[in-house]
C-alpha positions in Angstrom: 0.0 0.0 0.0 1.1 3.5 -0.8 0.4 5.5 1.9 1.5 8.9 0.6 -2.4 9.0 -0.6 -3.3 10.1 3.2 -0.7 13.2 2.7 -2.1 13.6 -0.8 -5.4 13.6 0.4 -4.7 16.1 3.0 -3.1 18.6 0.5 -6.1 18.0 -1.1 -8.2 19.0 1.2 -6.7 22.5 1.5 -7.3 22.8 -2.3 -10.6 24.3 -0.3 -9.7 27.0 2.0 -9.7 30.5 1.2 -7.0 31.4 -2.0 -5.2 33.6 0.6 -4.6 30.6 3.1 -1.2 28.7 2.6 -1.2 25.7 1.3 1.8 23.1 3.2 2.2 21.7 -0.5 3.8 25.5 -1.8 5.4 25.8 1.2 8.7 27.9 1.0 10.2 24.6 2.5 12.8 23.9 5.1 16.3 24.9 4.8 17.8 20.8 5.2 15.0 19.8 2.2 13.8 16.5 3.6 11.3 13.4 1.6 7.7 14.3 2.9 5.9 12.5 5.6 3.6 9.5 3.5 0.6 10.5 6.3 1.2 14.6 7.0 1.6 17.7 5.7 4.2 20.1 5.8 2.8 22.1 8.7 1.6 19.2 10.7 5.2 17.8 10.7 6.2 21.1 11.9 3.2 21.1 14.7 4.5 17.4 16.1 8.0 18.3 15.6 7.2 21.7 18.4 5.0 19.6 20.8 8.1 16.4 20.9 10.9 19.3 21.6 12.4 20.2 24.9 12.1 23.4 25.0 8.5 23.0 24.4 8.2 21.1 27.4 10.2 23.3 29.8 7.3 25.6 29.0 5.4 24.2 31.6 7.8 25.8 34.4 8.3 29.1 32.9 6.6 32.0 34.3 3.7 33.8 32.5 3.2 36.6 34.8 3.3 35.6 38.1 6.7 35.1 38.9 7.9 30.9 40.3 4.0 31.1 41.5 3.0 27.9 43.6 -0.9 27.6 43.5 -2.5 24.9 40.3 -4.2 27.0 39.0 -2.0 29.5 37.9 -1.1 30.4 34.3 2.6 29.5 32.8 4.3 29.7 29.8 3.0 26.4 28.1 -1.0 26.7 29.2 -0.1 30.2 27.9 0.7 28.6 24.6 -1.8 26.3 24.5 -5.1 28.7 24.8 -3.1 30.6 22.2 -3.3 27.8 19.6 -6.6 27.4 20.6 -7.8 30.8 19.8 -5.8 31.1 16.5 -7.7 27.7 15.5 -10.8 28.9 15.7 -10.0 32.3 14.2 -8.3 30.5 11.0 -11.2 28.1 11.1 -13.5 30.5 11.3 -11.5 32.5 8.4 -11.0 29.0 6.4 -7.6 29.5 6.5 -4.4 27.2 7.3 -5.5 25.9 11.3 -2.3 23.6 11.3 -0.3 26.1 10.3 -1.8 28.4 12.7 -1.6 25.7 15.5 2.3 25.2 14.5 3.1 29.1 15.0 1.1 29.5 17.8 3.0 26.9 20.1 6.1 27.9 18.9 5.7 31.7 19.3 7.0 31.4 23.1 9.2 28.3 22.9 12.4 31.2 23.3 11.2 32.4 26.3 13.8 33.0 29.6 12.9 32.3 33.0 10.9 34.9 35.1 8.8 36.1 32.1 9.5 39.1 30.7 11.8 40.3 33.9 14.2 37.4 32.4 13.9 38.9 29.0 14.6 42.4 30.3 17.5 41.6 32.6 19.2 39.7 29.1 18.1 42.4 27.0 20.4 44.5 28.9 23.4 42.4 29.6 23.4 41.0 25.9 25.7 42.5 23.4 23.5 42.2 21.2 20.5 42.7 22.8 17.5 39.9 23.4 14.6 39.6 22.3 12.4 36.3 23.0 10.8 35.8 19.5 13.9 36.0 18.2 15.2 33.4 20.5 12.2 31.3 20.0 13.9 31.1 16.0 17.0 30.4 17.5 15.8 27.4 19.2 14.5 25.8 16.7 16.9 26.8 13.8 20.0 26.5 15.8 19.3 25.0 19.4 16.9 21.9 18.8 17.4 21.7 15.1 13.5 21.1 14.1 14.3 22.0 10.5 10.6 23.7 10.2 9.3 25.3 7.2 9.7 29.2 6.0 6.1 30.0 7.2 6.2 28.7 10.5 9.8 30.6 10.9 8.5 33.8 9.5 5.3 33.4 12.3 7.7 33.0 15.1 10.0 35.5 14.9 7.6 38.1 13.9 4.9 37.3 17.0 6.2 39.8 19.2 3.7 43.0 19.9 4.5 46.4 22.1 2.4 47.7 25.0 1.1 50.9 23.1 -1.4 49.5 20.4 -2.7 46.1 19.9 -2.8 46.4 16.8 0.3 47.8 16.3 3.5 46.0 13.6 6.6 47.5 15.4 8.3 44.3 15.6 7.2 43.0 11.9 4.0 41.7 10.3 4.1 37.7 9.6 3.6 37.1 5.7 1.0 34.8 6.3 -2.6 35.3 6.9 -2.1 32.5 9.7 1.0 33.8 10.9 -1.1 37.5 11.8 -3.9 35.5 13.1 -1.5 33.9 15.8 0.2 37.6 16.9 -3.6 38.7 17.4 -4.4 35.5 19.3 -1.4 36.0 21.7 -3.0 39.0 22.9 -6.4 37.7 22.9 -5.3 35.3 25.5 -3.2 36.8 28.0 -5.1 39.8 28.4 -7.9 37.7 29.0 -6.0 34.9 31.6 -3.9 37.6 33.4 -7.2 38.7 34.4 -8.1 35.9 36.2 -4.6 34.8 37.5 -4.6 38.6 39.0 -7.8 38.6 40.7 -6.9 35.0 42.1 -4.0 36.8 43.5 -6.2 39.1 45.5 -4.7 42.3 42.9 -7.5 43.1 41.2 -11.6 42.3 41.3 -13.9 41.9 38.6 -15.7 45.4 39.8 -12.7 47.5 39.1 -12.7 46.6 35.3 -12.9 49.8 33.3 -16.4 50.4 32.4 -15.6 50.7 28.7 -14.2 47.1 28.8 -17.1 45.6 30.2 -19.7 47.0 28.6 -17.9 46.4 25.1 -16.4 43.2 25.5 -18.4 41.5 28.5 -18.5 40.8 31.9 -16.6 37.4 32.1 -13.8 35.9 30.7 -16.1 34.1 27.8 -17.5 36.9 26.8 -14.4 38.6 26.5 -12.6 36.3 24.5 -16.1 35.2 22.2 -16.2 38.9 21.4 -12.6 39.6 21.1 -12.4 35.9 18.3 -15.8 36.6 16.5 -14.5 41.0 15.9 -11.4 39.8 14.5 -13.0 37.2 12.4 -15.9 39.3 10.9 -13.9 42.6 10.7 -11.3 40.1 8.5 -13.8 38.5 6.6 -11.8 39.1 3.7 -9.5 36.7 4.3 -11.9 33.8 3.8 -11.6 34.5 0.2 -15.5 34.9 0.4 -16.6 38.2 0.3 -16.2 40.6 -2.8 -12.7 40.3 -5.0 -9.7 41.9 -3.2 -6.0 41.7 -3.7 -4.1 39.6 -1.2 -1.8 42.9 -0.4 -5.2 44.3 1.1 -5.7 41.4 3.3 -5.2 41.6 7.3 -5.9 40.0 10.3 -7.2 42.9 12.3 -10.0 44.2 14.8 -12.4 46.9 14.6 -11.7 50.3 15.9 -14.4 49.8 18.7 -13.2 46.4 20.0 -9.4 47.4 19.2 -9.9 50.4 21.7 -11.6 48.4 24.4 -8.7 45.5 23.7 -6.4 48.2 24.1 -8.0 50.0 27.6 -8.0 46.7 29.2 -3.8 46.3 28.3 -3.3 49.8 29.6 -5.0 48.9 32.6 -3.6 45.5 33.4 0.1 46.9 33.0 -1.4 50.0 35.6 -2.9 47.4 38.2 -0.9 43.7 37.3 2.2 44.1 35.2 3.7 47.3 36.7 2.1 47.1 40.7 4.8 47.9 42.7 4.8 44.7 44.7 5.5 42.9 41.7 8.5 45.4 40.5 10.3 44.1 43.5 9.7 40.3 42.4 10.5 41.5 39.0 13.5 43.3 40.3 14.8 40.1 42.3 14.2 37.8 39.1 16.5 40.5 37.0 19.2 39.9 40.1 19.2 36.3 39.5 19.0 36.1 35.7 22.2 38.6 35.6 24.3 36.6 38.5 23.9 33.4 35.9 24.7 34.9 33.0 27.5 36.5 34.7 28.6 33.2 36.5 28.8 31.5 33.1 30.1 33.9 30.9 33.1 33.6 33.9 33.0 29.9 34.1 31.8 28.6 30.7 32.8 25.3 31.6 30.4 24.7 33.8 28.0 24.9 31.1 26.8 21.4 30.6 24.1 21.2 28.4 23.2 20.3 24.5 21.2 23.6 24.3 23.9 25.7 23.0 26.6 25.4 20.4 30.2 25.0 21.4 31.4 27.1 18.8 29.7 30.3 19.7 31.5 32.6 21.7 31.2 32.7 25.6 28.5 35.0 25.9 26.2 33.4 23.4 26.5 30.0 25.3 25.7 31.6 28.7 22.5 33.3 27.6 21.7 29.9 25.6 22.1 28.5 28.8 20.3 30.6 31.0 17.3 31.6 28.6 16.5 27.6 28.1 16.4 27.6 32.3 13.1 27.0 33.9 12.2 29.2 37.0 12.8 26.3 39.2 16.8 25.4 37.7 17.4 29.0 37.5 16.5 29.3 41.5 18.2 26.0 42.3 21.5 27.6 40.2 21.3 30.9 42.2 21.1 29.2 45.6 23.9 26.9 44.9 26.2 29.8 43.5 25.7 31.3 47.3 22.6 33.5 46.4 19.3 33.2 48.6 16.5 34.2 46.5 13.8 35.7 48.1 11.5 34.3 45.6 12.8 31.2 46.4 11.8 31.6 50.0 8.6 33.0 48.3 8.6 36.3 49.8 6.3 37.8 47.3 2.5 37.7 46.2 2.0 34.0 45.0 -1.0 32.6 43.0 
């Protein structure tokens, strides 16, 4: 039997998105080519290549807001991830477009991520030479680090899924070529915005009350009716994109929000980075996690042969291995380093607001 008919099939099968959705079988392809999988497409060799990866898995201990929190419920790096692809499924469903492409870019988009959150990426940002920037890293991981071989598109999604606090809506850090790719950097903020609500009023920092009235009255009162009006904006207000509504050319074709539900999306950021991301209590966790980050990237770049680890590349030069090192740490390793180099982390002792 020839099982290349199921990948066949498959291809097939995307014959009927929208004509702006990509297609795995005119894929830019990988940079090692490689024989196709007999039973999946491009992009869902890409998706299963993510999920099996390590530093896919380390997502699970990596902070999403809440800095080494120790409560279950809490949000991390890879539930993070995974309401991400969830939301840029049904977007690209609801759009026809590409949902294993989406899917693949989506759990990917954080896979660069250092320990602490974006504390760890601010403390390397400053200590790097040249700088660091976690979508970036996330392309490094899986060009360099882990060696997944992935195709263009799902490259060209990570390393352009970064956003900046001013505008959600806002390109400062690129625009992904693909429909799918643009869907996933809108989902990313769909989500957290939406979970950091719920992981801050857990943590006694917020209450549902003290919402701005502009968010609640345009996007709901609970978390499912913020996200079902947040995904069904974007998808009508991109209708476009399905390849359904009257001829356009692809160059006029975005993933986007109305202006009404763009300005509530955006209230609700300013207010979360007001209330959660910049409270002061949590500038002195934040400010302890940057302490720790910088005495292991210091320690290393000293002793680089204590590095011991497959996660970097011998060849690169001493700095480049360290933040390798220390930017593939989980919250937990990166406190268990600190305290055996001599340093007694308050957040180990858990000093600070917890989940």
């Amino acid at each position: 039997m020839d099982l290349s008919t199921v990948r066949k099939r498959l291809e097939e099968r995307e014959r009927l998105l929208s004509p702006f959705a990509a297609r795995s079988d005119a894929s830019r392809g990988r940079e090692a080519p490689e024989d196709p999988s007999p039973v999946r497409t491009e992009f869902q060799r890409d998706r299963d290549r993510i999920i099996h990866c390590k530093a896919f898995r380390r997502l699970k201990h990596k902070t999403q807001v809440f800095i080494a929190p120790v409560g279950d419920h809490f949000v991390t790096r890879l539930t993070h991830t995974l309401e991400v692809a969830q939301v840029s499924r049904t977007i690209a469903r609801g759009l026809n477009l590409n949902e294993d492409l989406a899917e693949a870019i989506a759990l990917a988009h954080d896979i660069g991520h250092p320990p602490f959150g974006h504390a760890g990426e601010e403390a390397l940002a400053e200590l790097l030479p040249q700088g660091f920037r976690h979508a970036e890293q996330s392309l490094r991981v899986v060009e360099q680090l882990e060696h997944l071989n992935l195709t263009w598109e799902v490259r060209d999604g990570i390393v352009n899924s970064s956003k900046v606090r001013e505008d959600i809506m806002a390109q400062a850090w690129g625009t992904p070529f693909t429909l799918e790719g643009q869907t996933v950097k809108l989902s990313d903020a769909v989500a957290y915005i939406n979970h950091d609500i719920a992981d801050a009023i857990r943590a006694g920092l917020i209450t549902d009350e003290e919402l701005p009235q502009e968010v609640s009255e345009t996007l709901g009162r609970r978390h499912a009716e913020r996200i079902n009006t947040l995904v069904c904006d974007i998808i009508e207000h991109s209708w476009a994109a399905s390849g359904e509504g009257p001829p356009v050319e692809r160059t006029q074709v975005r993933i986007g929000m109305s202006e009404r539900i763009a300005a509530a999306a955006n209230a609700l950021r300013e207010f979360m980075f007001q209330r959660v991301y910049l409270w002061e209590g949590r500038r002195e966790e934040a400010e302890e996690a940057r302490q720790v980050v910088s005495l292991l990237y210091g320690h290393y770049c000293e002793h680089p042969d204590e590095i011991r680890s497959d996660f970097v590349i011998p060849a690169d030069p001493v700095w480049r291995r360290a933040a390798d090192y220390v930017a593939g740490m989980t919250d937990g390793f990166a406190l268990a380093q600190a305290a055996r180099l001599g340093r007694r982390s308050a957040l180990a002792r858990g000093e600070f607001q917890r989940l």
